[in-house]
C-alpha positions as CSV (number, residue, x, y, z in Angstrom):
1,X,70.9,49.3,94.1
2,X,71.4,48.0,90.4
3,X,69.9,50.1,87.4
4,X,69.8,48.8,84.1
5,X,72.4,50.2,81.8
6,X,72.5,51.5,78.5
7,X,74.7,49.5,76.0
8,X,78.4,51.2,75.8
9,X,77.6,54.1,72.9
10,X,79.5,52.8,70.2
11,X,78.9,55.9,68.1
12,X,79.0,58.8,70.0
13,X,77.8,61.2,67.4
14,X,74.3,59.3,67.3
15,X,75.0,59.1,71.2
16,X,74.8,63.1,71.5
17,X,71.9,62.7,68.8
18,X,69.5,60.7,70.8
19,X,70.4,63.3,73.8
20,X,69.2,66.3,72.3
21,X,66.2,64.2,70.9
22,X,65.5,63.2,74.5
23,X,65.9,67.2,75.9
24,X,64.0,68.8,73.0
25,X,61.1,65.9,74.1
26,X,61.7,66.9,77.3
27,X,61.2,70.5,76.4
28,X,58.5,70.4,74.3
29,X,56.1,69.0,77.0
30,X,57.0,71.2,79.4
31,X,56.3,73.7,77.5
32,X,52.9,72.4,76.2
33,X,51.8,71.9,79.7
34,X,52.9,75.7,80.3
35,X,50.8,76.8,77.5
36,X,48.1,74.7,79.0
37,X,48.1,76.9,82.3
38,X,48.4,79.9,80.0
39,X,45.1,79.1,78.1
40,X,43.2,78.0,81.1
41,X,43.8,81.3,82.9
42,X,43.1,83.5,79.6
43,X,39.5,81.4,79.3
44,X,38.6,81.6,83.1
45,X,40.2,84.8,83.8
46,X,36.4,86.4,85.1
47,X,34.9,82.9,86.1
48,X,33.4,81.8,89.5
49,X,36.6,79.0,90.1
50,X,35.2,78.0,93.5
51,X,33.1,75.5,92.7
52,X,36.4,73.9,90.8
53,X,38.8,74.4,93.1
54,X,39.9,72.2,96.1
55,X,37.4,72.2,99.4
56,X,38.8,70.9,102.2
57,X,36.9,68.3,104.2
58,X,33.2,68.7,101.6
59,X,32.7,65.9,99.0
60,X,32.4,68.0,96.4
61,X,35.5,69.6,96.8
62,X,37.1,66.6,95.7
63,X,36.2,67.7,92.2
64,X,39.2,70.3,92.5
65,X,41.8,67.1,92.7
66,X,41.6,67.4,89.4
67,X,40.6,70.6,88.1
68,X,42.6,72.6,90.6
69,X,46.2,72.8,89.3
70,X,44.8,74.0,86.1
71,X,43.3,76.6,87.2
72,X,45.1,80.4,89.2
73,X,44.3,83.3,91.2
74,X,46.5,85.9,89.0
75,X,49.0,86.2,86.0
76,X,51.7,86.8,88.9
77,X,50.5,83.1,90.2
78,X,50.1,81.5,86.7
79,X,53.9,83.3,85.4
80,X,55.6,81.9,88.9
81,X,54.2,78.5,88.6
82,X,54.5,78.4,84.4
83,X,58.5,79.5,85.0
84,X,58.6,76.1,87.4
85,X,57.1,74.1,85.7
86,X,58.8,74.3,82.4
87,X,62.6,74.4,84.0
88,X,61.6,71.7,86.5
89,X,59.7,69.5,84.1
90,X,62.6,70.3,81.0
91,X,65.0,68.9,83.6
92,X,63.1,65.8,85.1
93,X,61.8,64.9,81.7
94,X,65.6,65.2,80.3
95,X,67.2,62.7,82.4
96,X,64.2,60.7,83.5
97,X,61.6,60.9,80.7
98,X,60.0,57.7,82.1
99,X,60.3,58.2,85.3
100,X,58.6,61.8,85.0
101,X,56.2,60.6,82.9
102,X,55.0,57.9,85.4
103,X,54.7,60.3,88.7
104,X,52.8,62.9,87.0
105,X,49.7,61.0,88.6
106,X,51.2,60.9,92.2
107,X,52.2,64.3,92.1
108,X,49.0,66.0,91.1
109,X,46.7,63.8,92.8
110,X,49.4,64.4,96.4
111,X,48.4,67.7,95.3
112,X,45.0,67.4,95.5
113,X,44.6,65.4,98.5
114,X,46.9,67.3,100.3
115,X,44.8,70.1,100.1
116,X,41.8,68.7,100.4
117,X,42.8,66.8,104.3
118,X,45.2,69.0,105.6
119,X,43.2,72.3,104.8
120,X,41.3,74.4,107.1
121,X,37.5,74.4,106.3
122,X,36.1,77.0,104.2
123,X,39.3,77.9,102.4
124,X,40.0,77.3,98.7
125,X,42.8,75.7,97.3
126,X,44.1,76.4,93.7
127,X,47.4,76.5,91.8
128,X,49.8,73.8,90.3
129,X,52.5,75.0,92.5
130,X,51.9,71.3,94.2
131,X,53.5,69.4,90.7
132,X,56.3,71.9,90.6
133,X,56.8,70.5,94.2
134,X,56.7,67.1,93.2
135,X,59.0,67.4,90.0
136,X,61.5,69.0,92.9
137,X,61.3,66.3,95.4
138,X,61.3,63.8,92.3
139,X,64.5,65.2,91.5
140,X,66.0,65.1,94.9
141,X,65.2,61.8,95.6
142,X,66.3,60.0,92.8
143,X,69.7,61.6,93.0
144,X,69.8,60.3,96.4
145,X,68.7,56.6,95.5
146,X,70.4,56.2,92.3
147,X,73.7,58.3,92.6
148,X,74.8,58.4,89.0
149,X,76.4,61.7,87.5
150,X,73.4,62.6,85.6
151,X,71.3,61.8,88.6
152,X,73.7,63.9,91.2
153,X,73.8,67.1,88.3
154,X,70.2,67.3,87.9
155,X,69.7,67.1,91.8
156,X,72.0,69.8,92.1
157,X,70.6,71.9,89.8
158,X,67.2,71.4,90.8
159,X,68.4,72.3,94.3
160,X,70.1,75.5,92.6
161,X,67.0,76.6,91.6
162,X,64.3,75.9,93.4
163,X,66.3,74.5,97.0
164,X,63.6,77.0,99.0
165,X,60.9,74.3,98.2
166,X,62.2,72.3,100.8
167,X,60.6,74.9,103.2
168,X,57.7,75.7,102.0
169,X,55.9,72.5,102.8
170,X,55.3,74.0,106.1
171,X,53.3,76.9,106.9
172,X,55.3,79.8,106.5
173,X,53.0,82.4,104.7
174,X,49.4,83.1,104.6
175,X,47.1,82.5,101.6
176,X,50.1,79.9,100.3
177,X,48.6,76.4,100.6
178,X,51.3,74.4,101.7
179,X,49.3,71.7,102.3
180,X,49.0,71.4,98.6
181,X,52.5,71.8,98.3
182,X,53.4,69.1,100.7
183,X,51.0,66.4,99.0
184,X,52.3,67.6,95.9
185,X,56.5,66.5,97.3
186,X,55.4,63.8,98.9
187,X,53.5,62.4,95.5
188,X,56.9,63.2,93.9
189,X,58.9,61.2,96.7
190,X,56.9,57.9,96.5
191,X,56.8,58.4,92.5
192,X,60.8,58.2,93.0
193,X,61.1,55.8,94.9
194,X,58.6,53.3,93.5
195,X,59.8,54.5,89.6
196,X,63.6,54.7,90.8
197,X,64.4,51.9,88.3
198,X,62.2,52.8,85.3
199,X,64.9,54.7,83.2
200,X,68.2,53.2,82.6
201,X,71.4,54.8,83.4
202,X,73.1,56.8,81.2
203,X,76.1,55.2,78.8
204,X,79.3,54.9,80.1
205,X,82.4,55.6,78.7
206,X,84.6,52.1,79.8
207,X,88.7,52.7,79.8
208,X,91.1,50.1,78.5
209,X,92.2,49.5,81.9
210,X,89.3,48.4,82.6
211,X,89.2,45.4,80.4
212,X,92.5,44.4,81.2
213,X,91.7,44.3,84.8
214,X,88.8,41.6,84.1
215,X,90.7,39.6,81.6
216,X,93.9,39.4,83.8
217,X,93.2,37.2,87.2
218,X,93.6,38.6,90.2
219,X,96.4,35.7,91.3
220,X,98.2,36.5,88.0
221,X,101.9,37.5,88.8
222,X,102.7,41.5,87.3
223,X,105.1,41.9,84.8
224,X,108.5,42.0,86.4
225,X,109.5,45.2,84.7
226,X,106.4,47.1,85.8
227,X,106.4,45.4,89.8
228,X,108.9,47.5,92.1
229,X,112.0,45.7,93.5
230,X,112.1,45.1,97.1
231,X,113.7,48.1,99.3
232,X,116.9,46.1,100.1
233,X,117.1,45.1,96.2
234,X,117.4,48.9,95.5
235,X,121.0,50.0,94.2
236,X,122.2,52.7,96.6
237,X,123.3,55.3,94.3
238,X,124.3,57.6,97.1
239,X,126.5,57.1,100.4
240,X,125.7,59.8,103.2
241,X,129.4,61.0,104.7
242,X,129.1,62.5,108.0
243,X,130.8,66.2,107.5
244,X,134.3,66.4,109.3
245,X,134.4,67.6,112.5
246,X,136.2,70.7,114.0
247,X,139.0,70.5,116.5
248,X,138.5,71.8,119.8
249,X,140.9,73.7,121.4
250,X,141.3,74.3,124.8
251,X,142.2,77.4,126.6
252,X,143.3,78.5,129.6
253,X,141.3,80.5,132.4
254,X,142.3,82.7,134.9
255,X,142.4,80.6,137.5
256,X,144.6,78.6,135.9
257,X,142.5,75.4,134.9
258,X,142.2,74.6,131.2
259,X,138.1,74.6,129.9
């Protein structure tokens, strides 16, 4: 699959620059959206949320699509989901700003509509615990597709840190919408795959021998000094002597024949 590249960094100070510009970006808006959840919770910490949360199968439960991932049950919900969200979106929005950027609107409307088909009647669905899936899965999958080092690392790491997400798509625990949390990954695996080409790959640094590779033809002869000679063209600089051999002497037993 061919990615765009960056040009080769010819100054590598203003190379490391534009990085940390890019990660403190990056950063910055996870964090705002961390502060977002923060607020939200603080204001509607005694509110009815029902009516704004996700209702499976009713029209007006479609409201919660998107209303729902703002909104939580509990500080412990709002803290787990905030401490996702910020090292997940830090790293997605690091080494694919774009990208990131672009499946924010699969990821928290797979959220939504996750929910709001797969869930049982009657039950509420809230929590952005579906985008911190999707930034996962986003991760993932572009390290799959695109295979460059910075795509690999932050696959890894995302792995490192939130790997378990990979299992809790499926109905493992009660009160846990998975069904959010499945719309949420599978929003962030078509975001990837569709936006897979959006952000160029990082700079390269290119070797000397390299270059000389492309400028010499393939049919070029070597230099003669650098080619190896031929096996029978090798000096011998050592001769092998077999080691001289003992004499055997025979001796006589006692029935007289020699042995």
């Amino acid at each position: 699959m061919h990615i765009p590249h960056h040009a080769d960094p010819d100054d590598p100070a203003r190379q490391r620059e534009l990085d940390r510009r890019r990660g403190r970006r990056a950063v910055n808006a996870a964090l705002a959206g961390v502060l977002i959840l923060l607020a939200v919770h603080a204001l509607t910490g005694a509110a009815d949320l029902r009516p704004w949360t996700v209702r499976p199968g009713v029209p007006e439960g479609l409201l919660g699509v998107l209303t729902a991932p703002l909104l939580h049950g509990s500080w412990a919900h709002v803290g787990a989901n905030a401490i996702a969200l910020l090292l997940l979106g830090a790293l997605a929005g690091t080494v694919y700003p774009r990208a990131t950027a672009g499946a924010l609107a699969s990821m928290w409307l797979g959220s939504g509509l996750g929910a709001w088909l797969l869930g049982e009647p009657g039950t509420h669905h809230l929590g952005a615990s579906g985008i911190t899936h999707g930034l996962m899965f986003l991760l993932l999958t572009l390290g799959l597709v695109r295979r460059d080092r910075a795509a690999v690392a932050a696959a890894m790491i995302a792995f490192l840190l939130y790997g378990g997400m990979l299992l809790t798509v499926l109905p493992r625990e009660a009160g846990v919408s998975w069904q959010a949390h499945l719309g949420g990954a599978l929003g962030g695996l078509v975001g990837a795959l569709l936006l897979r080409r959006r952000d160029p790959a990082p700079p390269r640094k290119r070797y000397d021998w390299e270059d000389e590779d492309e400028a010499t033809p393939a049919a070029a002869p070597r230099d003669a000094d650098l080619e190896p000679p031929r096996p029978e063209r090798v000096p011998v600089l050592w001769q092998r002597t077999d080691p001289p051999r003992g004499v055997v002497i025979p001796f006589r037993a006692r029935d007289g024949r020699e042995r």
